[in-house]
Every structure is written in structure tokens, then in C-alpha cells.
C-alpha positions, 0 to 999 in steps of 0.5 A, spaced: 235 550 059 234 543 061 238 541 067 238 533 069 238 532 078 240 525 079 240 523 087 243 518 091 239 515 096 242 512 102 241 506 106 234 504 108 232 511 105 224 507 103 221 511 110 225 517 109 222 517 103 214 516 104 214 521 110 217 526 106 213 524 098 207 529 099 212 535 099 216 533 094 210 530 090 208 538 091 214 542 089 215 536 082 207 538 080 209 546 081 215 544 075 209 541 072 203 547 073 209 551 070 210 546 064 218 546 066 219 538 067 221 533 062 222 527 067 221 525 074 221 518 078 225 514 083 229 508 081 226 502 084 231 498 088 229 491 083 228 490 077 220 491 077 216 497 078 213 496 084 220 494 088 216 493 096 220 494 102 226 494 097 225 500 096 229 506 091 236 507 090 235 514 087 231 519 083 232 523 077 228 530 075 229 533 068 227 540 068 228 546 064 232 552 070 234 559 068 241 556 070 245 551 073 245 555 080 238 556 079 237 548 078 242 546 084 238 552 089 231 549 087 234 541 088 238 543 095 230 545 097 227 538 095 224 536 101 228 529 101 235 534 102 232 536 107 229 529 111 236 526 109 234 520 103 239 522 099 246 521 100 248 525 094 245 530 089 249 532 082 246 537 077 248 537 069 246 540 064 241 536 059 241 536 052 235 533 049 236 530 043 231 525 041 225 524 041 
């Protein structure tokens, strides 16, 4: 089933982020090797594609899980939990319905 993360980031996460981005950028292309992910991206604190030194205010992953533990495990291991960019992280699970 698809399972949409949805992450908060916390205040002035933008050097959080970019010391912490290879390893997320790693485990994300494993969902793509396994042909598991919908969607990924960062939601840019402006409103253009490259915010600067604004930075983001979240990120969202639409993956295919075998569960919601399983969803919420593999997001508890996001290198960016780990180097604290995210203030909060929910887990649902995502019905894709159009296209």
C-alpha cells in the first residue's frame, strides 16, 4: 500500500539539511531502485523553486510500504530524523486515485 510522510521542519533546518542530503538523497533512490516511490521533494519556504537561504519548510514521500509500522520504521530512519531537520513527522496511509 502507498503511505504519504509528511515532515515538518523546524526553524533554520536549511544547514541541517544540506549536511544530512546525501544520505537522505541515498535511502530515497533505494525506494527508486525498488520501484516503491510515487513522489518525493522538500516544500521550498517561498513560493519559487529555488527558495535560497529561505530554505524549506517540510518534505513529503509517497512510497509503497508493506505497512504502516513499516512506513513509520523506515521514516524514523531518515537521516534528517536523525540530524534533527524535522520538528514533526506523521505517517498515512495514501490512496492514489488520479492519474
Amino acid at each position: 500500500m502507498l503511505y504519504a510522510i509528511m515532515c515538518e521542519d523546524v526553524d533554520n533546518s536549511l544547514p541541517l539539511r544540506q549536511a544530512a542530503r546525501p544520505a537522505h538523497l541515498e535511502r530515497i533512490q533505494q525506494l527508486v531502485d525498488d520501484g516503491r516511490l510515487l513522489a518525493a521533494g522538500p516544500h521550498p519556504a517561498l513560493d519559487t523553486e529555488d527558495p535560497g537561504s529561505a530554505g524549506f519548510t517540510g518534505s513529503l514521500i509517497i512510497a509503497e510500504f508493506d505497512s504502516l509500522e513499516a512506513a513509520r520504521d523506515w521514516a524514523d530512519s531518515d537521516p534528517y530524523v536523525a540530524a534533527g531537520v524535522f520538528r514533526q513527522v506523521v505517517v498515512k496511509p495514501y490512496k492514489r486515485v488520479l492519474p
